[in-house]
C-alpha positions as CSV (number, residue, x, y, z in Angstrom):
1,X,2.1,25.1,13.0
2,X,5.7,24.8,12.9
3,X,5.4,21.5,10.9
4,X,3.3,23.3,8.5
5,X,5.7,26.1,7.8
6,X,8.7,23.4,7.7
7,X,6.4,21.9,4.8
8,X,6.2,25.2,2.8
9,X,9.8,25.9,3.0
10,X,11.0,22.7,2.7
11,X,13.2,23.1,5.5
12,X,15.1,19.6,6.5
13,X,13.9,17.8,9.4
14,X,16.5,15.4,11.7
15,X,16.9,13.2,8.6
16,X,19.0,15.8,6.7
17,X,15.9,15.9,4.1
18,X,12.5,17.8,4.1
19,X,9.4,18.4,2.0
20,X,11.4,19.6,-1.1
21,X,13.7,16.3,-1.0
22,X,13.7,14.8,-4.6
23,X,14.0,11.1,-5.2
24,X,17.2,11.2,-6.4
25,X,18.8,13.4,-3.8
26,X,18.1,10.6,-0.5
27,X,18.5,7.8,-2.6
28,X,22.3,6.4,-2.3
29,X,23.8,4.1,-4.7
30,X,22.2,0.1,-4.4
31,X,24.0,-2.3,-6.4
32,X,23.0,-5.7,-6.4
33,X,19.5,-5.0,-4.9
34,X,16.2,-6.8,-5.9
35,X,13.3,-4.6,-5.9
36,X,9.5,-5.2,-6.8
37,X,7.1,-2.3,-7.4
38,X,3.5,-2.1,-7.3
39,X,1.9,0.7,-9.2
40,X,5.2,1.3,-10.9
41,X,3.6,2.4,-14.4
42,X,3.0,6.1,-13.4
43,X,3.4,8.7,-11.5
44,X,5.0,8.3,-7.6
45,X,5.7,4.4,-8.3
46,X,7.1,5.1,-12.5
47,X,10.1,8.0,-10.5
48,X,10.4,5.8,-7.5
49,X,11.4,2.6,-10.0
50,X,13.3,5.0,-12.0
51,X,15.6,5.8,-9.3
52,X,16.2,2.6,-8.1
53,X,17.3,1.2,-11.3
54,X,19.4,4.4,-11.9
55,X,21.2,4.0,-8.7
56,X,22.1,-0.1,-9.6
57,X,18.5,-1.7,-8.3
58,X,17.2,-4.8,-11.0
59,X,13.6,-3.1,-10.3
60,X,10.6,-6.1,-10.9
61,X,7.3,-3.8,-12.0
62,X,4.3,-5.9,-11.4
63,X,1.7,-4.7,-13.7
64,X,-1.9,-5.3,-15.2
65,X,-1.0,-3.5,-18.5
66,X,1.9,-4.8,-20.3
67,X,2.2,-2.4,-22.6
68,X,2.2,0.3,-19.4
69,X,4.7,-1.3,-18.0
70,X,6.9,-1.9,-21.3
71,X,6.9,1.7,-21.7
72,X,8.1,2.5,-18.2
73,X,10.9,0.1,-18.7
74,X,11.8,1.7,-22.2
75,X,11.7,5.0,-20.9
76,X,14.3,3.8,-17.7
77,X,16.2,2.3,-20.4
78,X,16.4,5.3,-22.5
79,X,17.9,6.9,-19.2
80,X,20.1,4.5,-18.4
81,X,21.0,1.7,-20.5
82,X,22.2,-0.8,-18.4
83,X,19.2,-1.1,-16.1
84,X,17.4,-4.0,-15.4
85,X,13.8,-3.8,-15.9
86,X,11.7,-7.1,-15.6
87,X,8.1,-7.0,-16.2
88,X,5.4,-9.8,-14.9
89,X,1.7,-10.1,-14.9
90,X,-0.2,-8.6,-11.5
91,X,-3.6,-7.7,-10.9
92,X,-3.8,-6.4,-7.2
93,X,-7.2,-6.6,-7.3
94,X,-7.5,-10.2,-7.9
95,X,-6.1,-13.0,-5.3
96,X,-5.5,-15.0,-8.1
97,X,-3.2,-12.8,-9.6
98,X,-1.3,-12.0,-6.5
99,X,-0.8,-16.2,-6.0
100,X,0.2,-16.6,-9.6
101,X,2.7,-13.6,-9.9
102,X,4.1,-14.4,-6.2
103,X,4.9,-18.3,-7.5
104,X,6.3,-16.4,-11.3
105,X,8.6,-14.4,-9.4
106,X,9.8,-17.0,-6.6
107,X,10.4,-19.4,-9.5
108,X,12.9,-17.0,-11.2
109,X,15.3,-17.9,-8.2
110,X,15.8,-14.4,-7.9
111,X,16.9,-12.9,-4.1
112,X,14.4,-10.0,-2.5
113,X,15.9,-7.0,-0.9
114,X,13.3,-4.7,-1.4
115,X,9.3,-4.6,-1.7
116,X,7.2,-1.2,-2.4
117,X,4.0,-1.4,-2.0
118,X,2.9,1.7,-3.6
119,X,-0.4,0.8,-6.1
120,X,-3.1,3.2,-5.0
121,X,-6.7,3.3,-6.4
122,X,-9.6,5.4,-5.5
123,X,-12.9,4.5,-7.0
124,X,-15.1,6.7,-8.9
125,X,-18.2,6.4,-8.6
126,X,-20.6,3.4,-7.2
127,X,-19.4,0.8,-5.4
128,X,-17.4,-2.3,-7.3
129,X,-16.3,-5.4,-5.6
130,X,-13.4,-7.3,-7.1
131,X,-13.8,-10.9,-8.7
132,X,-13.4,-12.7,-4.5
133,X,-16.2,-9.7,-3.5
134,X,-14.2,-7.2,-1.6
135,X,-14.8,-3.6,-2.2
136,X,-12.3,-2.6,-4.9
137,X,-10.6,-0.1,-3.3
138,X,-9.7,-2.1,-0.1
139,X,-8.7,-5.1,-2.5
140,X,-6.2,-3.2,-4.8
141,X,-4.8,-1.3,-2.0
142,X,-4.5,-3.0,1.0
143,X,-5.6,-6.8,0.9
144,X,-3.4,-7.4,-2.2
145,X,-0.7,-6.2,-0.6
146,X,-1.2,-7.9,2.5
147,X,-1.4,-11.1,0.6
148,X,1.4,-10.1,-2.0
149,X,3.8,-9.5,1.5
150,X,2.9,-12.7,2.8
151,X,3.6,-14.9,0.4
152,X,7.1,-13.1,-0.3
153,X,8.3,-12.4,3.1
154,X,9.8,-15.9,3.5
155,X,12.2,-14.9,0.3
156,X,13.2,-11.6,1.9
157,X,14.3,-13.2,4.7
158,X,16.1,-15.7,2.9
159,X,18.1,-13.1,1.2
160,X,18.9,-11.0,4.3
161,X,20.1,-14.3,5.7
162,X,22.3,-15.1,2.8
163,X,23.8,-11.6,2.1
164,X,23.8,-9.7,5.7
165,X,22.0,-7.0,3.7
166,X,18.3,-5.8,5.9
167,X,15.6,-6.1,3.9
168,X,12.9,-3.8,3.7
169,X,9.0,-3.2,2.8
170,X,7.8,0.0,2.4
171,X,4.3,0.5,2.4
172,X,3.0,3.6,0.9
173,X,0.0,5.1,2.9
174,X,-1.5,8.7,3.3
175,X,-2.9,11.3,5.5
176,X,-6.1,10.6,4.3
177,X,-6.1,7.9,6.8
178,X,-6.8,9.9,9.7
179,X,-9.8,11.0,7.9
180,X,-11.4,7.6,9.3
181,X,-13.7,7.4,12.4
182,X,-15.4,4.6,13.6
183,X,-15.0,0.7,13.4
184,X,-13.3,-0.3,9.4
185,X,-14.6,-4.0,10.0
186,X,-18.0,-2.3,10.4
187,X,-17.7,0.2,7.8
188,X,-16.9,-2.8,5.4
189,X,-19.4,-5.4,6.1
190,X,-22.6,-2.8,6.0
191,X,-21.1,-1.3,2.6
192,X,-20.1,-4.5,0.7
193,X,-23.7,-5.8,1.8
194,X,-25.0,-2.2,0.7
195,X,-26.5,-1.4,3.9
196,X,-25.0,2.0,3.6
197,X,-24.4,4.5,1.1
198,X,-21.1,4.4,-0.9
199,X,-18.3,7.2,-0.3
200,X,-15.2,6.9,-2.6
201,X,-13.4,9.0,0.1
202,X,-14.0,6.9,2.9
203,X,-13.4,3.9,1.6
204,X,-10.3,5.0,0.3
205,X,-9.3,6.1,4.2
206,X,-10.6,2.6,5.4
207,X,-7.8,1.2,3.0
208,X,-5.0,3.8,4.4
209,X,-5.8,2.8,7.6
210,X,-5.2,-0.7,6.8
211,X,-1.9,0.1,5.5
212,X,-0.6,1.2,8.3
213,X,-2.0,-0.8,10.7
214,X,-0.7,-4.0,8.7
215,X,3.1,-1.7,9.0
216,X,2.7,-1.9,12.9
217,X,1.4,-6.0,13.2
218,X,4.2,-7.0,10.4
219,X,6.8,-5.6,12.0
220,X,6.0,-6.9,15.2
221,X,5.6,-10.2,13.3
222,X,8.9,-10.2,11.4
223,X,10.2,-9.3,14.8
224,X,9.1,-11.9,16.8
225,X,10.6,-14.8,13.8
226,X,14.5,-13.2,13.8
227,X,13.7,-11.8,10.2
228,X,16.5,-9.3,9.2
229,X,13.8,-7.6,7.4
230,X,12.0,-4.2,8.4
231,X,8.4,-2.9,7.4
232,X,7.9,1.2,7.6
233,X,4.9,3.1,5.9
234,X,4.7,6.3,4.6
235,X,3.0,9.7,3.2
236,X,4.5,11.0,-0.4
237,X,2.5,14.1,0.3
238,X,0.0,15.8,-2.0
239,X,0.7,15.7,-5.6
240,X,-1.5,15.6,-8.7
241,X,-1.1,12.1,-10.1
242,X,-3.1,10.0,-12.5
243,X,-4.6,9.1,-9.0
244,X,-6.7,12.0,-8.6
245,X,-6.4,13.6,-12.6
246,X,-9.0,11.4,-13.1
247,X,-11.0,14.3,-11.1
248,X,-11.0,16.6,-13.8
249,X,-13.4,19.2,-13.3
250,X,-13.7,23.5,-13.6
251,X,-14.1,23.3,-9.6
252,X,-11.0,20.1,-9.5
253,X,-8.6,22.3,-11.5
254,X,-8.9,25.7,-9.2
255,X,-8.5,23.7,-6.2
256,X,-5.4,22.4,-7.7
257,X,-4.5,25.9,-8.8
258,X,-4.9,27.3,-5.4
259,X,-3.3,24.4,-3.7
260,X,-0.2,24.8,-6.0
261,X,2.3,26.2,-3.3
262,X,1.5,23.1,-1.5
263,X,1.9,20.2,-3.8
264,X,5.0,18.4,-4.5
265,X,6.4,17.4,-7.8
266,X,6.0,13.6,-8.6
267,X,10.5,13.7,-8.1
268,X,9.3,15.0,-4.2
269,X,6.2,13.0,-3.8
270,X,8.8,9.8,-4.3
271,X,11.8,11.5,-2.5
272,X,9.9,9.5,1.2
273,X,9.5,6.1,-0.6
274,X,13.0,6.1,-1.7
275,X,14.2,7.2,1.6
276,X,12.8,4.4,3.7
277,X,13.7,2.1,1.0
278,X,16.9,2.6,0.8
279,X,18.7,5.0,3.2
280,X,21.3,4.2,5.9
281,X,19.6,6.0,8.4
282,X,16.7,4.4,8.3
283,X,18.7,0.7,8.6
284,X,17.0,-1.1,11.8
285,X,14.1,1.2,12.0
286,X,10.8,-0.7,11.8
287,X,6.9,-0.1,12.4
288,X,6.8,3.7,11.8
289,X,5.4,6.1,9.7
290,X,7.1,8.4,7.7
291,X,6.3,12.1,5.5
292,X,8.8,14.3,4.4
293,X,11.4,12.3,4.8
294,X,10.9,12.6,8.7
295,X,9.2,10.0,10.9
296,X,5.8,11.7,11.5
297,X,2.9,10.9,13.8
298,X,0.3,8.4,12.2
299,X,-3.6,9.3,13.5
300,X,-4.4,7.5,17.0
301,X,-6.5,4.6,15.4
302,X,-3.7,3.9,13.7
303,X,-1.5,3.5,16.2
304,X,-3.9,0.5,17.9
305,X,-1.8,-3.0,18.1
306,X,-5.5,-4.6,18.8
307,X,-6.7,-3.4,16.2
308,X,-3.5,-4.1,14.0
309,X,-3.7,-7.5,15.0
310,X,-7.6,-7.7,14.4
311,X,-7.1,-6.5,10.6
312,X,-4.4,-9.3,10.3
313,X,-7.1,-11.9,11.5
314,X,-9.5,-10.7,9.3
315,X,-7.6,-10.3,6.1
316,X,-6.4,-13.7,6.6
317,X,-9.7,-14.9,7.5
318,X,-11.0,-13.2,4.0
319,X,-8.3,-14.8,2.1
320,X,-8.7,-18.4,3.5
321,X,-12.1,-17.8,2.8
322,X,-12.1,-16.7,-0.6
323,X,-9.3,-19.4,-1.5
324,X,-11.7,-22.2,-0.4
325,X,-13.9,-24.1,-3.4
326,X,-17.5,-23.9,-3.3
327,X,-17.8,-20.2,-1.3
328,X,-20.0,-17.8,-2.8
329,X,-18.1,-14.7,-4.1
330,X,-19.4,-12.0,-1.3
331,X,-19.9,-15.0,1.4
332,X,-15.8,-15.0,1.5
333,X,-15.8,-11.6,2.7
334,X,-18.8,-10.9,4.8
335,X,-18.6,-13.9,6.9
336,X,-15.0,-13.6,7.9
337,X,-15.7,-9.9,8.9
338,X,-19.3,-10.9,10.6
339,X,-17.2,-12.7,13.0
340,X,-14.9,-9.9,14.3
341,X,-17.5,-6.8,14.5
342,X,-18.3,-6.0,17.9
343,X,-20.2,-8.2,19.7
344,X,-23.8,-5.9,19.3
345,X,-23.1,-5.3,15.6
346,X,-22.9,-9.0,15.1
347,X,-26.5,-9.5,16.9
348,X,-27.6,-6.7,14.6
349,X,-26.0,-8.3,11.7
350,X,-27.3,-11.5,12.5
351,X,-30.7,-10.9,13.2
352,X,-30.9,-8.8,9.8
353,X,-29.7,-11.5,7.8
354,X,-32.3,-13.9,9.8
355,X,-35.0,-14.9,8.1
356,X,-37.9,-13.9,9.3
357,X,-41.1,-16.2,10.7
358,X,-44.5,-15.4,9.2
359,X,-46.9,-14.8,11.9
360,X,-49.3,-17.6,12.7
């Protein structure tokens, strides 16, 4: 209750900072700081890479549209003319993509401080699987990020080495993931197999919860090799972005009008990004989960190192899988996640999948 009345009046929690926080207002000067950032061509991620390049950041957006991108970095440019705005190819969606803009960037020579993972999809609709068969929302929001971290990590530890400066990944999350019960390796096999009925909304938790459990295993991992580098994951709050316009509807537009005291503006919905990203007091702090500014409670499943640890085995599983020659597209998902569901499921599974003997 008190949480909730902190939210409406923005009140500051021990970080100085509250609900009503703007972007600008917890985001101290940066200098030379690196920064790549998904889902930078609207909304939470366009303010958030605005900011960073007004306070001194060279911001990298990663982006399937060019031209989306361009016009973010015109309109930063506008603002401030000496910002440096570089633009590259990236399809989250695709583990292509993520391999070929990982080696693009590396090859530039160019040191890491900072990676935002804040591209957010949630499908409308029936269910899509990407190009390497993974249900599109869990690809673009969580497994290309995992792979995108991985393959960049090693650079961000570099840099922290060379300059004494922390690096940091910032994983952007929601609420919505405590709106998950049940087991996600589960969830995902029986849907990308079709065994169940689609929901948008649930498979957009699944990927939530995935972001945060990959926050709690990373920063264990990074941990455990002496990397200067820490990995927090965080709620922007509720705000109308292209995210969920897309819902446009009579019934959509007087929820929104209802809900109008609660949501923030886009400046606000960033204001929590920023702050892990780049504020002093957050320097050394590592695994949590952030709203408001505040470290906040995550739901209990999420806060499950066997299960954090499980989701790292399986996205790497699905990734080996789907990188090998000669798999079939759905086969480099499903059998990776086959082999870590619980131990009936997998009977289940695998006696569903057996064909069947014709009776004598």
């Amino acid at each position: 209750m008190l949480r909730a009345v902190r939210y409406l009046l923005g009140s500051p929690g021990a970080s100085g900072f509250g609900s009503r926080s703007t972007a600008e207002e917890v985001t101290p000067d940066l200098g030379a700081t690196t920064a790549i950032i998904t889902g930078a061509t609207s909304g939470i991620g366009a303010e958030t890479a605005r900011v960073l390049a007004k306070r001194g950041a060279r911001v990298v957006i990663p982006a399937r549209s060019a031209k989306a991108a361009e016009d973010v970095r015109a309109r930063i440019v506008a603002e401030c003319p000496a910002a440096d705005i570089l633009v590259l190819p990236l399809d989250l969606s695709s583990l292509a993509s993520v391999r070929a803009f990982a080696d693009r960037f590396l090859a530039l020579g160019l040191p890491l401080h900072l990676l935002i993972n804040n591209a957010g999809k949630f499908s409308h609709g029936q269910l899509a699987l990407s190009e390497d068969g993974v249900e599109m929302t869990f690809a673009t929001n969580y497994l290309g990020h995992f792979l995108l971290t991985k393959l960049l990590a090693g650079r961000m530890a570099e840099t922290a080495a060379a300059t004494g400066v922390q690096g940091r990944i910032v994983n952007v999350s929601s609420s919505v993931h405590g709106w998950f019960a049940g087991d996600w390796a589960e969830y995902l096999h029986l849907v990308t197999r079709r065994k169940i009925p689609y929901d948008a909304t649930q498979a957009y938790a699944v990927s939530k919860l995935a972001n945060v459990l990959h926050t709690k295993e990373l920063a264990a991992r990074l941990q455990e090799m002496g990397a200067n580098v820490t990995v927090n994951c965080v709620h922007p709050g509720i705000v109308r972005t292209r995210l969920n316009r897309d819902r446009d509807g009579v019934l959509t537009d007087l929820v929104f009008l209802l809900l109008s005291k609660l949501l923030k503006t886009i400046p606000q919905a960033a204001a929590t990004t920023c702050y892990v990203a780049a504020h002093p007091r957050v320097a050394g702090v590592s695994g949590r989960y952030f709203a408001d500014c505040n470290e906040a409670l995550p739901s209990p499943a999420a806060t499950d190192r066997h299960e954090a640890a499980r989701l790292w085995r399986v996205s790497e599983a699905i990734i080996d899988g789907c990188t090998s020659t000669g798999q079939p597209q759905q086969d480099c998902t499903t059998a990776p996640l086959l082999r870590f569901l619980p131990a009936q499921t997998q009977s289940q599974a695998g006696a569903a999948s057996s064909p069947r003997r014709r009776a004598c």
